[in-house]
C-alpha positions as CSV (number, residue, x, y, z in Angstrom):
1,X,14.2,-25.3,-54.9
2,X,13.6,-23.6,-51.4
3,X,16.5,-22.8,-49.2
4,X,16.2,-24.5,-45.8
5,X,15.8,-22.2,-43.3
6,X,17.2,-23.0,-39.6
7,X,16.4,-20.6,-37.1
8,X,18.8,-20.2,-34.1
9,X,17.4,-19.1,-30.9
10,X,18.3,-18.2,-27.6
11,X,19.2,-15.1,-24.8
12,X,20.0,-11.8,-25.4
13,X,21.7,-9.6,-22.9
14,X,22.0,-12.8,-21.0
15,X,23.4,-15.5,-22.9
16,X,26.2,-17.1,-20.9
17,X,29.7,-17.6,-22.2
18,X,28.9,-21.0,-23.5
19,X,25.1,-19.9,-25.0
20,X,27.9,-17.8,-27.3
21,X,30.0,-20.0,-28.2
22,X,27.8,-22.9,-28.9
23,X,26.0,-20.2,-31.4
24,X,28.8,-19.4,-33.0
25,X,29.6,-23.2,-34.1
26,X,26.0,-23.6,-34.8
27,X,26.2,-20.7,-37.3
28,X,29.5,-22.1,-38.6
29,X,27.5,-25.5,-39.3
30,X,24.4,-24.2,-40.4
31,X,26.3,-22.3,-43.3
32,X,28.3,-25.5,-44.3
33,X,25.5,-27.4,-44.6
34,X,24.1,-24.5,-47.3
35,X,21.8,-23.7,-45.0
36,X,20.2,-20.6,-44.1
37,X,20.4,-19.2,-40.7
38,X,17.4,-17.3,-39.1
39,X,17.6,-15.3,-35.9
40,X,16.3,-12.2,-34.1
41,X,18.6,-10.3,-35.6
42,X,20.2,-7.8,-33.2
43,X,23.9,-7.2,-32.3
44,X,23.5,-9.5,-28.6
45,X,23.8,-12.6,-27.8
46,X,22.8,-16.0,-29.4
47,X,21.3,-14.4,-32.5
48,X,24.7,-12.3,-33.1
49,X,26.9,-15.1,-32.2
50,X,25.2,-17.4,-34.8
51,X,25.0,-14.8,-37.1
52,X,29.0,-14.1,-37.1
53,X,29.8,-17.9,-37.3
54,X,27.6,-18.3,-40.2
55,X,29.4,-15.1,-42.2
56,X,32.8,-16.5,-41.4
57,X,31.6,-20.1,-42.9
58,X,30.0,-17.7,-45.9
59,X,26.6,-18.4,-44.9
60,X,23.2,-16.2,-45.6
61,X,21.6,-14.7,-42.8
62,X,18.3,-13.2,-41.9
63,X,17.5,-11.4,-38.9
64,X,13.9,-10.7,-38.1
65,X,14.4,-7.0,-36.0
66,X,11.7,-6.5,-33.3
67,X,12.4,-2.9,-33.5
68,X,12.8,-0.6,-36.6
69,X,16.4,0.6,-36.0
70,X,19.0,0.1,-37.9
71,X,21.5,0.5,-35.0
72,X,20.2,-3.0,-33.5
73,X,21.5,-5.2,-36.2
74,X,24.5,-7.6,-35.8
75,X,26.7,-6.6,-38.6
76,X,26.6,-10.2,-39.8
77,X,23.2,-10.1,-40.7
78,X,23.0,-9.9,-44.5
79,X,18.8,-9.6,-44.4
80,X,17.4,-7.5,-42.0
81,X,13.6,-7.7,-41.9
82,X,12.5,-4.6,-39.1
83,X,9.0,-6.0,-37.8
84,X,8.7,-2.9,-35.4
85,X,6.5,-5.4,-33.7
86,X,8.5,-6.3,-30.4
87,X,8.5,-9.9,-29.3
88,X,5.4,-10.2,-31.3
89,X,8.0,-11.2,-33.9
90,X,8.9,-14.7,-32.6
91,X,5.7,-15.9,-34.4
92,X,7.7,-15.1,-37.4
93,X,10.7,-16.2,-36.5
94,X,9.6,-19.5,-35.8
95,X,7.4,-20.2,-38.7
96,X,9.5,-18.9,-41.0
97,X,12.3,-21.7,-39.9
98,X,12.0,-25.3,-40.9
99,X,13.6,-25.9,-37.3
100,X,14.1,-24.4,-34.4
101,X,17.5,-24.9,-32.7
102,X,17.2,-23.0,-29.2
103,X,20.5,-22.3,-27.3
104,X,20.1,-21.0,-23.9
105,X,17.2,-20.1,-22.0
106,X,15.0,-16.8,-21.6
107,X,11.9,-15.6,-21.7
108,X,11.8,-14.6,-25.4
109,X,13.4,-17.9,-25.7
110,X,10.7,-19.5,-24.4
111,X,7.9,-18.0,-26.1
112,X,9.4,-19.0,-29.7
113,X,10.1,-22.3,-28.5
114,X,6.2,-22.1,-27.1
115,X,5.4,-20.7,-30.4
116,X,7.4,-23.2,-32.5
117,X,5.4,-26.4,-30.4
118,X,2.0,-24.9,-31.2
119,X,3.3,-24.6,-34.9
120,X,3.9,-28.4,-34.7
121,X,7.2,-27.4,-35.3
122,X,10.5,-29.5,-34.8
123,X,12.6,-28.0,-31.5
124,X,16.2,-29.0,-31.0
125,X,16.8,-28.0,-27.5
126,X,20.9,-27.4,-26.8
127,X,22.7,-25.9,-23.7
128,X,19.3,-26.0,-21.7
129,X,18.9,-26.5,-18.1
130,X,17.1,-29.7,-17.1
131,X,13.9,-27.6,-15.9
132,X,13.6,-26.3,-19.5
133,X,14.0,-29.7,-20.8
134,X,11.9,-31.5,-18.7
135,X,8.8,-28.9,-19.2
136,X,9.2,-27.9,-23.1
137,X,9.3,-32.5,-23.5
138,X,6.2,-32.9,-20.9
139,X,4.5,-30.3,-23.7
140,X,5.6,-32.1,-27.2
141,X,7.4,-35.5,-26.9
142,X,7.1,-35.8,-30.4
143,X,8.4,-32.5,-31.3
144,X,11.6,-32.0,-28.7
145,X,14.6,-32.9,-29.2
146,X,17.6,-33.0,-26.7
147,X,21.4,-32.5,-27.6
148,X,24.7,-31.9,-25.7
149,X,26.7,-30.2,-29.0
150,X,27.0,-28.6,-31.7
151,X,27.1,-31.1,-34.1
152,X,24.9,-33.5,-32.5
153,X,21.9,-30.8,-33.3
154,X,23.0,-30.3,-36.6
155,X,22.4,-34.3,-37.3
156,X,19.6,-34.1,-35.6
157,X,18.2,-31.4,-37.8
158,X,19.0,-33.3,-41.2
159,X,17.3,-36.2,-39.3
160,X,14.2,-35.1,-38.1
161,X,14.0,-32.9,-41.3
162,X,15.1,-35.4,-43.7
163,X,17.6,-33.1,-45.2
164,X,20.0,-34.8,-47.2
């Protein structure tokens, strides 16, 4: 049976004290669920927060690299895929995840969340200002979803992707 595959999304260099720490739970509940995570891979930010909460819950990882070098990668990423495509790589971050769970707000951020709608693919939107929210919704009703937590995306996820 496939793995589910959650991809965790959200700032770089300028994820905010609370983008981190909201990443870091996700990746803690992503992993307990037997879930895997998905992120950009790289040693910043959301994708290495959620990266490190997932390895200390025992979770698999995959990081999809924009660059090829080694010396980018979050040390909790257990399978680095190096794209040496830049942010041409969100395409493959998105479609490779069976949801999208976007924490924080950039403009990398935004293009795999853009990315993600086009794909007609599910977008739980968490720790986002109410500009991102009201534009990314006024796109896909159908396909964004707002949360305040943690824990509220993760039953969002098994809900909107009828996990059991």
């Amino acid at each position: 049976m496939t793995k589910i595959i959650i991809g965790v999304m959200g700032p770089g260099d300028r994820a905010t004290a609370s983008d981190l720490a909201y990443a870091y739970e996700l990746g803690q509940l992503i992993a307990q669920e037997g879930w895997v995570l998905l992120t950009g891979g790289r040693n910043v930010g959301v994708m290495d927060a959620a990266s490190k909460g997932a390895k200390e819950a025992n979770g698999l990882t995959i990081g999809i690299l924009p660059k090829n070098d080694r010396n980018t990668i979050s040390e909790a990423v257990d399978i680095a895929i190096f794209t040496d495509m830049g942010n041409a790589r969100n395409n493959i971050n998105v479609l490779s995840s069976d949801i999208v769970i976007v924490c924080g707000m950039s403009t990398g951020t935004a293009s795999e969340v853009a990315l993600a709608l086009r794909s007609n693919k599910k977008v739980i939107l968490l720790n986002n200002t109410e500009e991102s929210k009201a534009f990314f919704t006024s796109l896909s009703k159908d396909n964004v979803f707002i949360v305040t937590n943690p824990q509220s995306a993760i039953l969002t996820a098994k809900e909107i992707g009828h996990f059991a």
